[in-house]
C-alpha positions as CSV (number, residue, x, y, z in Angstrom):
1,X,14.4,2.3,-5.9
2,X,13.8,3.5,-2.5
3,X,14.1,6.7,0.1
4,X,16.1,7.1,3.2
5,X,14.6,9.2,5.9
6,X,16.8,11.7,7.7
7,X,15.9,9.5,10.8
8,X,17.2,5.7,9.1
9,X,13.6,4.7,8.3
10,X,13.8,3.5,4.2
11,X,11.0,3.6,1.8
12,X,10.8,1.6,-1.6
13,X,11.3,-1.3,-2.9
14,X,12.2,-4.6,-1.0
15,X,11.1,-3.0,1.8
16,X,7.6,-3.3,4.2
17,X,5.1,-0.4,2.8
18,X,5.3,2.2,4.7
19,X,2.0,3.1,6.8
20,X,1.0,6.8,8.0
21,X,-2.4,7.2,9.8
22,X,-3.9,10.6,8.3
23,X,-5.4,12.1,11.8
24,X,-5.7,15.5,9.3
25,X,-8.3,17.2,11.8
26,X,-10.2,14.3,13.1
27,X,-8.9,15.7,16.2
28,X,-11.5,18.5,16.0
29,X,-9.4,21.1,17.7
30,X,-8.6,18.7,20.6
31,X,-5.5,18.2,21.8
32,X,-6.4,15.4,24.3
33,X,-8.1,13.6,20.8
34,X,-5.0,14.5,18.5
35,X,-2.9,12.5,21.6
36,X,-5.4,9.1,22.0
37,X,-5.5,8.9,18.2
38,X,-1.4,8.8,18.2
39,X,-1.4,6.6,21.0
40,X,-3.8,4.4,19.3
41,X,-1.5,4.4,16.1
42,X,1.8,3.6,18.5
43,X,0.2,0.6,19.5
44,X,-1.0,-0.9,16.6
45,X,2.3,-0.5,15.6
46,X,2.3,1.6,12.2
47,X,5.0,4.0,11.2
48,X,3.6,7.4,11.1
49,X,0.9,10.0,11.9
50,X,-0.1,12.8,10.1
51,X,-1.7,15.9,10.1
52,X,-2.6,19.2,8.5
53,X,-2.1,22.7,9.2
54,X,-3.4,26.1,7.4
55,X,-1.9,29.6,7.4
56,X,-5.9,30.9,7.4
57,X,-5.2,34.2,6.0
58,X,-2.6,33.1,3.8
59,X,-4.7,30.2,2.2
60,X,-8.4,31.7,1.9
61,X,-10.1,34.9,0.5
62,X,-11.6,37.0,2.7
63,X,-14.4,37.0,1.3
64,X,-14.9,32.9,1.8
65,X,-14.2,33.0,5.3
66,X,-17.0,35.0,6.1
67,X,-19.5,32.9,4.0
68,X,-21.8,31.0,6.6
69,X,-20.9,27.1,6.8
70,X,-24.1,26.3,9.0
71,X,-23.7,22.4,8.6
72,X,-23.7,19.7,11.0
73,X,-20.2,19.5,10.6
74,X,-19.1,22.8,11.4
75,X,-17.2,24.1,13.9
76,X,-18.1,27.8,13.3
77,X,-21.0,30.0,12.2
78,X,-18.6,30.8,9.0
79,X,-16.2,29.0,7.3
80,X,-13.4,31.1,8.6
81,X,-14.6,30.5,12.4
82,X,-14.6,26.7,11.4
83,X,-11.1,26.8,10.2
84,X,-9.4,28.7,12.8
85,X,-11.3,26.5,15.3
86,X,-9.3,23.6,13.8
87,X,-5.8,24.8,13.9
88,X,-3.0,24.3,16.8
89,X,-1.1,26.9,17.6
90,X,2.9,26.6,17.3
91,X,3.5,25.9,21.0
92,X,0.7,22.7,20.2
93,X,2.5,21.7,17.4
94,X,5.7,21.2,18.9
95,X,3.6,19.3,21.7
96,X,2.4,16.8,19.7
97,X,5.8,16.2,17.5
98,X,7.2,15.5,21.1
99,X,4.6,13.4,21.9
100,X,4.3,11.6,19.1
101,X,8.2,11.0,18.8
102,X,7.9,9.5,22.7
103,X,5.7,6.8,20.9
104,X,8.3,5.7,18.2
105,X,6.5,7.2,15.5
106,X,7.2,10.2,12.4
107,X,5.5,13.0,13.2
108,X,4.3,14.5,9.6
109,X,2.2,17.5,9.0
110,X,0.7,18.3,5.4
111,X,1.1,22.0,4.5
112,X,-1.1,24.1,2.3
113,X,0.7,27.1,2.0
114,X,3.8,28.8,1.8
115,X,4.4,30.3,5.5
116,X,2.9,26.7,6.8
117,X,5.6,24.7,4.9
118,X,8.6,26.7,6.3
119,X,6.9,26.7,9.7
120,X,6.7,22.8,9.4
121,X,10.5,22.4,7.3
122,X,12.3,24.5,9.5
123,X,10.9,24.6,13.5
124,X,9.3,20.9,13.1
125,X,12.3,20.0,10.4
126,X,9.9,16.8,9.5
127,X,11.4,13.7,8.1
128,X,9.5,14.1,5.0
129,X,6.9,16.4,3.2
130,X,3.2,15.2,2.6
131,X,1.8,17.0,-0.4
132,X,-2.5,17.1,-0.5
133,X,-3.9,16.4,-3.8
134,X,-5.1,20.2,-4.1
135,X,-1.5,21.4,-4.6
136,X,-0.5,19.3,-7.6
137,X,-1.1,22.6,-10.0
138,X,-0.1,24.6,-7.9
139,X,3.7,24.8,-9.2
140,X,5.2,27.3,-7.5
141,X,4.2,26.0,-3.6
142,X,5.9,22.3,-5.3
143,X,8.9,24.1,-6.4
144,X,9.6,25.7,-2.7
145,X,8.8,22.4,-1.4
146,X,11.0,20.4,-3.5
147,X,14.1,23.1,-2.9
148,X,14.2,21.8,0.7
149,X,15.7,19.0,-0.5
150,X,13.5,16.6,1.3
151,X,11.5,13.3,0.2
152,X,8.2,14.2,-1.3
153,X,4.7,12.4,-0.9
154,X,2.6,13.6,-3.8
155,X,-1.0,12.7,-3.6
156,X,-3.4,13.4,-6.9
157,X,-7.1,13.3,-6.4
158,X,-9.0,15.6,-8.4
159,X,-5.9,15.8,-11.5
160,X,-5.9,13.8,-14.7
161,X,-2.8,11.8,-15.5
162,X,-0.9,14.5,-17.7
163,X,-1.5,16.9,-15.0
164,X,0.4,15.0,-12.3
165,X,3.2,14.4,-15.1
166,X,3.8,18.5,-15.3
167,X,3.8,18.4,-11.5
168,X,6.4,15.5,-11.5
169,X,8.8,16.9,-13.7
170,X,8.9,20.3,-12.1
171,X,9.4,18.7,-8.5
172,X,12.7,16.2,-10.1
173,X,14.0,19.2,-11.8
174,X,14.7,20.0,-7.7
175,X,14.4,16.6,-6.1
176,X,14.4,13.4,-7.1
177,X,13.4,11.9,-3.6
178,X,9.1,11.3,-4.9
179,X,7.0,9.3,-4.4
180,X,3.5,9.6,-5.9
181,X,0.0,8.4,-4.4
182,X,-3.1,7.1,-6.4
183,X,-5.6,9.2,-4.7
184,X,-9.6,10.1,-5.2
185,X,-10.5,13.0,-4.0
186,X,-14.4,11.9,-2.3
187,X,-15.2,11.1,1.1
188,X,-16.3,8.0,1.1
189,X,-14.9,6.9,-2.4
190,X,-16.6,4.0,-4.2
191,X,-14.8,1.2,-4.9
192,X,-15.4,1.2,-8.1
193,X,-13.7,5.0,-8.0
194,X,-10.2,3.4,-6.3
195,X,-8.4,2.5,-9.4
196,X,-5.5,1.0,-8.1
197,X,-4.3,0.3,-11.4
198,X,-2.8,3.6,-12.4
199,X,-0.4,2.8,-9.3
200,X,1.5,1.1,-12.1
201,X,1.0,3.3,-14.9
202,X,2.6,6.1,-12.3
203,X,5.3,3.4,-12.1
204,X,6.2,3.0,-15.1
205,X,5.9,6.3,-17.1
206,X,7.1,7.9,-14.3
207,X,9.9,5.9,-12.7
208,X,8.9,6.9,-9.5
209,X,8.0,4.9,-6.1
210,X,4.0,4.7,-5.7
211,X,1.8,4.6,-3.1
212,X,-2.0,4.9,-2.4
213,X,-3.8,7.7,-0.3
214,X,-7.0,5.9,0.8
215,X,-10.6,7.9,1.1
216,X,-12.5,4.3,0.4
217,X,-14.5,2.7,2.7
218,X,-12.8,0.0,4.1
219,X,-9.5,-2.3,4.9
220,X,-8.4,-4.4,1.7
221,X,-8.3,-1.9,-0.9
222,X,-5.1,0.1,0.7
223,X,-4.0,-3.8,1.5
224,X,-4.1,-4.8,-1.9
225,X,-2.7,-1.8,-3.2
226,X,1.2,-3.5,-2.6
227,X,-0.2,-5.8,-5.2
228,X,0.2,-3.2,-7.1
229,X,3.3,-1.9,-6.4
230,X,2.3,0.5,-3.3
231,X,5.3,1.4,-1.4
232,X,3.2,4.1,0.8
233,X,-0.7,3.8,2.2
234,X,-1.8,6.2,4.0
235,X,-5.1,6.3,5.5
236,X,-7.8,8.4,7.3
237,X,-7.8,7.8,11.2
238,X,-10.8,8.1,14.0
239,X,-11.3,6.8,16.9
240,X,-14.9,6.9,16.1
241,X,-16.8,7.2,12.4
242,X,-19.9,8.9,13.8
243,X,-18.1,11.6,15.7
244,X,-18.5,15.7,14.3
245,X,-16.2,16.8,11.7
246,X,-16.2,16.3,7.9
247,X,-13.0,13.4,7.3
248,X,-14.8,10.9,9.8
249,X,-17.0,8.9,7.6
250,X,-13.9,8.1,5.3
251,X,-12.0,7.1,7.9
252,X,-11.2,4.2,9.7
253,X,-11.5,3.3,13.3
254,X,-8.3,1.5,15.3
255,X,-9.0,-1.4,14.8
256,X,-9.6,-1.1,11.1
257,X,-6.0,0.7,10.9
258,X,-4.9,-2.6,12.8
259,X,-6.9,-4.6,10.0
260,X,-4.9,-2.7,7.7
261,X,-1.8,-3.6,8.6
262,X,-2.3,-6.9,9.0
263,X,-3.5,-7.3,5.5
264,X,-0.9,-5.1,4.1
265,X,2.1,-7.9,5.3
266,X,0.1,-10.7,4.8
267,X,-0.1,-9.4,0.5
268,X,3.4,-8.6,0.8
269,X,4.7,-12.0,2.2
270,X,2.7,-13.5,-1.1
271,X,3.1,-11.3,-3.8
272,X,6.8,-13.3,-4.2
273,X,8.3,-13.4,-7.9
274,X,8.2,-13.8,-11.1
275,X,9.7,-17.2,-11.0
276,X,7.1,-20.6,-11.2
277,X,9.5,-22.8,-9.4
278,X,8.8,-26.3,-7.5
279,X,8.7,-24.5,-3.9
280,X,10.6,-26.4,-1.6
281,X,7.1,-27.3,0.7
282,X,5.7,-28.9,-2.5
283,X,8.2,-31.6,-3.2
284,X,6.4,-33.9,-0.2
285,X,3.1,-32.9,-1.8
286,X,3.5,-33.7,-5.5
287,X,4.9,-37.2,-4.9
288,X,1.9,-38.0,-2.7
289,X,-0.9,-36.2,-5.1
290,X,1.1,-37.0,-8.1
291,X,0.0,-39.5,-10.5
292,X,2.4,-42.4,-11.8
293,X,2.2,-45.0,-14.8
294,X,1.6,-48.3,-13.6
295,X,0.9,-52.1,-15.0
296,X,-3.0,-52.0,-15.7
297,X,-2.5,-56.0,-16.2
298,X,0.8,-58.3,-15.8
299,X,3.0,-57.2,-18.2
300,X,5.1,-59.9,-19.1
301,X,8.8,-60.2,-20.0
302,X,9.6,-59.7,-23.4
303,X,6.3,-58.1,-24.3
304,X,5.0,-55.1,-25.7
305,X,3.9,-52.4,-23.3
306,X,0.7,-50.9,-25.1
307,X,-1.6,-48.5,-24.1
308,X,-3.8,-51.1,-23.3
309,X,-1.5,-52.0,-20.4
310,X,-0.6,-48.4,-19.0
311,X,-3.0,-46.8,-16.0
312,X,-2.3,-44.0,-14.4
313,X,-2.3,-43.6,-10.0
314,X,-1.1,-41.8,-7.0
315,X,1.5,-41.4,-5.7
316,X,3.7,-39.8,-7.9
317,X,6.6,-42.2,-7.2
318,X,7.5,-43.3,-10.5
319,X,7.4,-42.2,-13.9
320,X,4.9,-39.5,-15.0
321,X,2.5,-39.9,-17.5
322,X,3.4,-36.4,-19.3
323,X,6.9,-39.4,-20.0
324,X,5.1,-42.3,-21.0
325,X,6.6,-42.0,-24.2
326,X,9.8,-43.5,-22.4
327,X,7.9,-46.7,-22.8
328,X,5.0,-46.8,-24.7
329,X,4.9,-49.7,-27.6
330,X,8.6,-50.7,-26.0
331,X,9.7,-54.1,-25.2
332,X,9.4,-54.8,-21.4
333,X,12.8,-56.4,-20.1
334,X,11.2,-57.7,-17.3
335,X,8.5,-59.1,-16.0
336,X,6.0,-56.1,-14.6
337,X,3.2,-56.9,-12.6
338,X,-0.5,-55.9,-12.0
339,X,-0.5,-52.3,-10.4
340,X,3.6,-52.1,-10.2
341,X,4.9,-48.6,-11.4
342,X,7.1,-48.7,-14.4
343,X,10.4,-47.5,-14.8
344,X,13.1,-46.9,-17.0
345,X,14.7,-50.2,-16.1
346,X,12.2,-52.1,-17.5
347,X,12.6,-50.8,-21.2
348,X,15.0,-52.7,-23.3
């Protein structure tokens, strides 16, 4: 299986994982941040970066914007103020999308509401469509999505497996481009918490590409999750852990990112086949570690080779012992001597 982008880029199988750094709002309102965190992400040479945008008004009751969010996080006296400090305006937006695409990367923005996914489908016209964990009940948002007719990336923190089933099957009755991410929804999550293994389980019920959304700490669970059969990672991305704002503890810095990716092709170039072959690079290595069956004493002509008379050595030349039964309690045709290997031409 696999996804073509509407730029060339391909997603799936037999192909590298594909990498997005989630910037979401680690740029705390900052357009000079959002820009050194894509630069950052250029470099170390991933393929995408990603953000979020709100519709405020659209997404929140009034009522919850005004509550008070006095916490060393916030960017407001209320949760509203907080929120609206956060958000780019269009003109930003389409800043960024050109700034990012100057870099050689995908410029991808996760919606959370109906006017912010048509803003980001039709002025930003994104290769793809990032879908946050919070939306997988929410049907009717998936269904507009899907009807753009554009891959989907379906995270699923905070739903149980038969949950992200209903959302599955009501997104393929539109689109069948989906791919769906192992996700849990706390910041930090515990290892422990990570359960890579329903990546497969996704897989397989689902026949659907897989991916992982990483909130863990650190660097070689998103790595390993290829091991799994992780087509798509995408992880949290600061340029510093300690800075103000609520995603940065869960994130990673650059060089963790570039840790990441790393990692991530290094478990790819291993994970190989099925197949328990005699690699080609082991040939040299079993004849010199190999063991052989050798004359333990002079073995004369015409005699009996008993067990008595077998030992086994390096190198693997000659015969191995898993064949002694090619010889043993045969009469030797020749004359074999003390430490010589023996072969099939000595058997009458």
């Amino acid at each position: 299986m696999e996804i073509k982008l509407n730029n060339g880029r391909i997603i799936g199988d037999g192909h590298p994982a594909y990498i997005m750094a989630e910037i979401g709002i680690n740029h705390n309102g900052s357009i000079k941040i959002a820009k050194e965190l894509i630069d950052k992400a250029s470099i170390i040479g991933i393929d995408a970066v990603k953000f979020q945008k709100r519709t405020i008004k659209e997404m929140y009751r009034e009522d919850f914007l005004r509550m008070p969010y006095v916490k060393d996080n916030s960017f407001g006296k209320t949760y509203g103020e907080h929120k609206h400090f956060l958000e780019f305006s269009d003109e930003e937006w389409f800043e960024l999308q050109e700034y990012t695409k100057s870099r050689n990367l995908d410029f991808i923005i996760s919606g959370f509401d109906f006017s912010g996914f048509d803003f980001i489908n039709y002025e930003l016209d994104v290769p793809f469509h990032k879908l946050a964990s919070p939306l997988v009940t929410h049907i009717p948002l998936l269904v507009h999505v899907a009807k753009y007719g554009k891959p989907m990336i379906l995270s699923t923190g905070m739903h149980d497996f038969e949950e992200v089933g209903v959302a599955v099957n009501e997104i393929r009755k539109y689109n069948k481009d989906l791919i769906v991410l192992q996700c849990t929804t706390s910041y930090p999550t515990n290892d422990e918490d990570v359960n890579l293994s329903v990546i497969k389980r996704f897989r397989n019920e689902f026949n659907v590409l897989v991916g992982y959304s990483s909130h863990d700490r650190g660097v070689v669970i998103p790595a390993a999750s290829v091991a799994f059969g992780s087509c798509f990672i995408e992880k949290h991305f600061t340029l510093d852990r300690t800075m103000k704002g609520p995603d940065h503890v869960a994130s990673v810095e650059p060089r963790g990112l570039e840790l990441i990716l790393g990692y991530t092709r290094s478990i790819e170039a291993a994970i190989g086949t099925d197949k328990k072959d005699l690699n080609k690079i082991e040939y040299a290595a079993k004849e010199k570690y190999g063991y052989s069956c050798v004359a333990k004493t002079q073995i004369l002509k015409g005699e009996v080779i008993t067990i008595d008379k077998i030992a086994f050595k390096q190198p693997g030349t000659g015969l191995k012992p898993s064949e002694i039964s090619l010889f043993l309690n045969k009469v030797s045709k020749n004359t074999i001597n003390f430490d010589q290997e023996i072969t099939k031409n000595d058997i009458e």
